[in-house]
C-alpha positions, 0 to 999 in steps of 0.5 A, spaced: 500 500 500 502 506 498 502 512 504 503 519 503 505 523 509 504 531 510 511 534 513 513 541 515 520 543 517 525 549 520 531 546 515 537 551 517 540 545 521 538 539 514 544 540 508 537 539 504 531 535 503 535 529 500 538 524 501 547 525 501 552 521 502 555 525 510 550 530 513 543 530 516 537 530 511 530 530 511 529 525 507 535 521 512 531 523 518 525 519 515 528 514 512 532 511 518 526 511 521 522 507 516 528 502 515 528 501 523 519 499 523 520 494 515 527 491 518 529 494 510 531 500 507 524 504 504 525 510 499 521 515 500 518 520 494 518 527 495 513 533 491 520 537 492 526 537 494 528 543 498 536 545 498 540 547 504 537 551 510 530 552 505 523 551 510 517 548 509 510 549 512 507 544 507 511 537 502 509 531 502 511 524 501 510 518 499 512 510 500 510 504 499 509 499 505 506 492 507 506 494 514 498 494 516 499 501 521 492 506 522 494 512 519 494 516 526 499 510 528 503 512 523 502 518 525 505 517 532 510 512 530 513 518 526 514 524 531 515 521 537 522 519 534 523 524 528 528 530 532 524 537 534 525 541 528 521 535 524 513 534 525 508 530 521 501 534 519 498 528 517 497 521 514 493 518 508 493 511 504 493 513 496 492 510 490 498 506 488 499 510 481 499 516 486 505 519 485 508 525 490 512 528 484 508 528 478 501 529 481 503 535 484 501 541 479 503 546 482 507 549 488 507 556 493 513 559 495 515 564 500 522 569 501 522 572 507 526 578 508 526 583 515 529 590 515 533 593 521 538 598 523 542 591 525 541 584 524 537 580 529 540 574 531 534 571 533 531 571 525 538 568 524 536 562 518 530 564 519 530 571 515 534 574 511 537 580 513 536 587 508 540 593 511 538 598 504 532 601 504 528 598 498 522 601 493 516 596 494 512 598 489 518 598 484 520 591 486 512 589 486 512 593 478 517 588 477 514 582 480 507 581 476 512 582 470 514 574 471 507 572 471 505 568 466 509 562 462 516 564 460 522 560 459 527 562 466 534 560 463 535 566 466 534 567 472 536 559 474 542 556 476 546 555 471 546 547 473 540 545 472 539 539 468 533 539 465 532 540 458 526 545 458 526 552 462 519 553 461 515 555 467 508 558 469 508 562 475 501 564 476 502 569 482 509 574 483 507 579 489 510 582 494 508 583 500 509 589 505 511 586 513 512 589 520 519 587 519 520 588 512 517 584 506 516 577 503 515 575 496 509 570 494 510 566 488 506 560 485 507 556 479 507 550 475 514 548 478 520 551 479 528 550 476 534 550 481 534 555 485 529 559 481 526 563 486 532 566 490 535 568 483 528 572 482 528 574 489 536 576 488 534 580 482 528 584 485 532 587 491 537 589 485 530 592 482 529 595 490 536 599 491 534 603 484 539 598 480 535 594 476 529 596 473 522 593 471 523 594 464 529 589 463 524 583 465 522 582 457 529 582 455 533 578 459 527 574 459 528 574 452 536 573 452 536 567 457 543 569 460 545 567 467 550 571 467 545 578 466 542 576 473 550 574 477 547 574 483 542 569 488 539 571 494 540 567 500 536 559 502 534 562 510 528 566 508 525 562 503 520 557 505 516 552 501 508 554 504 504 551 499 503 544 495 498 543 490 498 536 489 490 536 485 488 540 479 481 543 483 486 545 489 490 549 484 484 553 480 481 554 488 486 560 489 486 562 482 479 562 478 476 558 472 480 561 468 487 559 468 489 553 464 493 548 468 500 547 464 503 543 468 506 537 464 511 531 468 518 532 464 518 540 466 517 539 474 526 539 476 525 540 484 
C-alpha cells in the first residue's frame, strides 16, 4: 500500500531535503526511521526537494509499505522519534499510481526578508537580513512582470539539468511586513534555485539598480550571467503544495489553464 505523509520543517540545521552521502537530511531523518519499523531500507518520494537551510510549512511524501499501521499510528510512530525541528501534519493511504512528484501541479513559495538598523540574531536562518532601504512598489512593478509562462534560463542556476526552462508562475507579489517584506510566488514548478535568483534580482530592482523594464529582455536573452547574483536559502520557505488540479484553480479562478506537464517539474 502506498502512504503519503504531510511534513513541515525549520531546515537551517538539514544540508537539504535529500538524501547525501555525510550530513543530516530530511529525507535521512525519515528514512532511518522507516528502515528501523520494515527491518529494510524504504525510499521515500518527495513533491520537492528543498536545498540547504530552505523551510517548509507544507511537502509531502510518499512510500510504499506492507506494514498494516492506522494512519494516526503512523502518525505517532513518526514524531515521537523524528528530532524537534521535524513534525508530521498528517497521514493518508493513496492510490498506488499516486505519485508525490508528478501529481503535484503546482507549488507556493515564500522569501522572507526583515529590515533593521542591525541584524537580529534571533531571525538568524530564519530571515534574511536587508540593511538598504528598498522601493516596494518598484520591486512589486517588477514582480507581476514574471507572471505568466516564460522560459527562466535566466534567472536559474546555471546547473540545472533539465532540458526545458519553461515555467508558469501564476502569482509574483510582494508583500509589505512589520519587519520588512516577503515575496509570494506560485507556479507550475520551479528550476534550481529559481526563486532566490528572482528574489536576488528584485532587491537589485529595490536599491534603484535594476529596473522593471529589463524583465522582457533578459527574459528574452536567457543569460545567467545578466542576473550574477542569488539571494540567500534562510528566508525562503516552501508554504504551499498543490498536489490536485481543483486545489490549484481554488486560489486562482476558472480561468487559468493548468500547464503543468511531468518532464518540466526539476525540484
Amino acid at each position: 500500500m502506498r502512504i503519503l505523509v504531510e511534513i513541515e520543517y525549520q531546515g537551517n540545521q538539514f544540508l537539504g531535503f535529500q538524501i547525501q552521502q555525510q550530513g543530516r537530511t530530511v529525507q535521512q531523518q525519515f528514512e532511518k526511521i522507516l528502515k528501523r519499523m520494515h527491518k529494510r531500507h524504504i525510499r521515500i518520494h518527495p513533491s520537492s526537494r528543498t536545498d540547504r537551510g530552505v523551510h517548509a510549512y507544507q511537502q509531502y511524501f510518499h512510500f510504499d509499505t506492507e506494514l498494516q499501521i492506522e494512519n494516526s499510528k503512523w502518525q505517532y510512530a513518526m514524531n515521537s522519534a523524528l528530532p524537534d525541528d521535524i513534525y508530521v501534519k498528517s497521514v493518508q493511504h493513496v492510490d498506488e499510481d499516486f505519485h508525490c512528484r508528478y501529481d503535484c501541479v503546482g507549488k507556493r513559495y515564500r522569501y522572507k526578508v526583515y529590515q533593521a538598523k542591525h541584524r537580529d540574531p534571533f531571525q538568524s536562518g530564519l530571515k534574511t537580513y536587508i540593511a538598504d532601504s528598498l522601493d516596494l512598489n518598484q520591486m512589486n512593478e517588477a514582480a507581476k512582470r514574471f507572471i505568466g509562462t516564460h522560459d527562466f534560463t535566466g534567472f536559474c542556476s546555471q546547473k540545472t539539468e533539465v532540458e526545458s526552462k519553461v515555467r508558469t508562475l501564476y502569482q509574483s507579489e510582494i508583500v509589505k511586513t512589520d519587519e520588512g517584506f516577503d515575496y509570494i510566488v506560485t507556479g507550475s514548478g520551479f528550476l534550481y534555485n529559481m526563486v532566490r535568483v528572482l528574489v536576488a534580482f528584485l532587491i537589485e530592482v529595490g536599491k534603484g539598480k535594476r529596473s522593471p523594464e529589463e524583465i522582457p529582455q533578459l527574459l528574452e536573452e536567457k543569460n545567467r550571467n545578466k542576473i550574477p547574483f542569488t539571494a540567500p536559502s534562510e528566508g525562503l520557505y516552501l508554504e504551499k503544495v498543490y498536489l490536485s488540479d481543483k486545489a490549484l484553480i481554488k486560489d486562482f479562478g476558472d480561468e487559468i489553464k493548468i500547464h503543468y506537464k511531468k518532464s518540466l517539474q526539476n525540484d
